[in-house]
Rosetta silent file (secondary structure, phi, psi, omega in degrees, C-alpha in Angstrom):
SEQUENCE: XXXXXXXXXXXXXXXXXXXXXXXXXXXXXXXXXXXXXXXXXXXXXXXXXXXXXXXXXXXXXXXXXXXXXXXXXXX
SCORE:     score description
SCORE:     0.000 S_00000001
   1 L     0.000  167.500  176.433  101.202   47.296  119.562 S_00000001
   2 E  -111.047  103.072  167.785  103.753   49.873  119.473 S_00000001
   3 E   -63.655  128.750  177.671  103.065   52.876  121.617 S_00000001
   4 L   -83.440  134.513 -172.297  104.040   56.508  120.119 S_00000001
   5 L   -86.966  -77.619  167.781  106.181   58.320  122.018 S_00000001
   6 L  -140.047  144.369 -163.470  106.700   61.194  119.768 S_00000001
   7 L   -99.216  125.016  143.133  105.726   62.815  116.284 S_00000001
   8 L   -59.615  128.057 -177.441  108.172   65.110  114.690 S_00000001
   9 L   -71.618  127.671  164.283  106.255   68.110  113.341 S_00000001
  10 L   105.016    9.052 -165.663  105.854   67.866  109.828 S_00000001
  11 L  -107.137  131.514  165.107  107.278   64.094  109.407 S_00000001
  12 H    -8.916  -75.632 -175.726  104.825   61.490  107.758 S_00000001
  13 H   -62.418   -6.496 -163.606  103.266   60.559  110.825 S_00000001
  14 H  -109.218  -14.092 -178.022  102.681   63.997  111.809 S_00000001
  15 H  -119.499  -19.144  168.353  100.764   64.414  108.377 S_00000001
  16 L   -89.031    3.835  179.645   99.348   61.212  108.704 S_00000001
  17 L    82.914    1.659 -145.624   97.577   62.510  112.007 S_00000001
  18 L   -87.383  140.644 -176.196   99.200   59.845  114.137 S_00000001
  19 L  -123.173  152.189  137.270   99.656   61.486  118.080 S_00000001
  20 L    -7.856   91.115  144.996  101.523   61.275  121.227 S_00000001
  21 L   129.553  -25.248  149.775  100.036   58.231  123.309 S_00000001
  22 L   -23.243  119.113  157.617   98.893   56.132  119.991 S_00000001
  23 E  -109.465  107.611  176.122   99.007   52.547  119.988 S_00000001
  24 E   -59.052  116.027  122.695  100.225   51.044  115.866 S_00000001
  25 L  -128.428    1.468  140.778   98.844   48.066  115.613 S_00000001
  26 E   -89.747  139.846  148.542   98.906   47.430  112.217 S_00000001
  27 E  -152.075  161.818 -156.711  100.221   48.744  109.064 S_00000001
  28 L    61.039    9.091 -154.756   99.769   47.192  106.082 S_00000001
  29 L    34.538   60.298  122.597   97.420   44.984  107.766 S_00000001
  30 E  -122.643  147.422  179.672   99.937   43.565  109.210 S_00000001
  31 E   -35.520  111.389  169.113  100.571   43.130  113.321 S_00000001
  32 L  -111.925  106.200  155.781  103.287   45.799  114.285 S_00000001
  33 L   -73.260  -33.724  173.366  104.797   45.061  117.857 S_00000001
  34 L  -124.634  174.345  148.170  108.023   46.923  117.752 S_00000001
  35 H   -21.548  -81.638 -174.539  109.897   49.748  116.090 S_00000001
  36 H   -62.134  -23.364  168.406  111.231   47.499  113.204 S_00000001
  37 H   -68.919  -36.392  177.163  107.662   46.211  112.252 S_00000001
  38 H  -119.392   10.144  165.554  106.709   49.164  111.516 S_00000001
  39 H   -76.773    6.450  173.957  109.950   51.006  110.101 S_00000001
  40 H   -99.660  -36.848 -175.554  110.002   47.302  107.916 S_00000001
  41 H   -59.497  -68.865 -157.095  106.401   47.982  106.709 S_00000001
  42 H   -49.922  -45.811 -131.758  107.428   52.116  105.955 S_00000001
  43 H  -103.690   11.188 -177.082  110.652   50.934  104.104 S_00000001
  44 H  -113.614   22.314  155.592  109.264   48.471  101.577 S_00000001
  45 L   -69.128  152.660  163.829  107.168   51.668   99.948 S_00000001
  46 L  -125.159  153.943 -158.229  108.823   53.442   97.564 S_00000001
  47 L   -40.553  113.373  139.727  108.591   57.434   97.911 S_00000001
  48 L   121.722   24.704 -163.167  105.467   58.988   98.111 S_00000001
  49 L   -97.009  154.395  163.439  103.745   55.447   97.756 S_00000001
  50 E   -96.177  148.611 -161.846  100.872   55.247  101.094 S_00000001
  51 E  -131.496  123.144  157.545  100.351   52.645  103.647 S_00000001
  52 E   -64.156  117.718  172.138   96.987   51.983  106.385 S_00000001
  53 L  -124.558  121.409  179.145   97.796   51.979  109.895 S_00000001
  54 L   -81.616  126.009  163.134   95.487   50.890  112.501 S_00000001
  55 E  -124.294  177.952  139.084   95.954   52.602  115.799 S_00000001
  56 E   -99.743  137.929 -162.462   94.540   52.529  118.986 S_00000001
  57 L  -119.550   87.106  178.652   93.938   55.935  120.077 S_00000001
  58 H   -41.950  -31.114 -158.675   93.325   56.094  124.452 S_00000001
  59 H   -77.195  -36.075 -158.682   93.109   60.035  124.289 S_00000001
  60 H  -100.877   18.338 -179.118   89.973   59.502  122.168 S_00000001
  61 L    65.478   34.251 -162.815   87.924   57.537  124.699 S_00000001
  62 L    50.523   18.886  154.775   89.839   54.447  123.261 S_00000001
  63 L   -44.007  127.373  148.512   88.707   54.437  120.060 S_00000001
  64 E   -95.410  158.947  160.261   90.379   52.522  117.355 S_00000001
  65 E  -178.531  179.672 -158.268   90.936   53.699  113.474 S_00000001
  66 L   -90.133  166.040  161.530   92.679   53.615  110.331 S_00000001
  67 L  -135.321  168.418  175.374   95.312   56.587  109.332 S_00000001
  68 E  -150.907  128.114 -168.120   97.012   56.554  105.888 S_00000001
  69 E  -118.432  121.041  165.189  101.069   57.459  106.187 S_00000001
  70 E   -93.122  120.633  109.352  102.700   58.477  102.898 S_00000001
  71 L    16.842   87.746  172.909  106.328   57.124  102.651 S_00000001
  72 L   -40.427  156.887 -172.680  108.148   60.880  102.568 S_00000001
  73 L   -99.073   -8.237  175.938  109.495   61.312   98.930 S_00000001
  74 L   -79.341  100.286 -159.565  112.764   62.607  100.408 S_00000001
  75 L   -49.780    0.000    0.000  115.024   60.166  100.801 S_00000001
């Protein structure tokens, strides 16, 4: 999975609920490992189209779940 480092406030992921300390492991239901898996996933949306992303969330007593990330419409 790809651990999150950091959310920009107000940025997709930041509206999609996605925190500090997250692990993507999906999106699209597909496996995201790096960066580019899931900035490959984000970039075949087209603006303001939405995507599922499975994290793992440790902060949450390790809990997994789904989020849904809208593709900003702003280029």
């Amino acid at each position: 999975g790809l651990l999150v480092t950091d959310v920009v406030p107000g940025s997709p992921a930041d509206r999609a609920g996605l925190r500090q300390g997250d692990v993507v492991i999906e999106a699209g239901k597909k496996p995201v490992t790096d960066a580019s898996g899931l900035y490959g996933a984000l970039a075949q949306l087209k603006p303001g189209e939405r995507i599922l992303v499975y994290i793992h969330r440790p902060s949450a007593g390790g809990r997994n779940e789904y989020l849904v990330m809208e593709r900003s419409r702003q280029p």
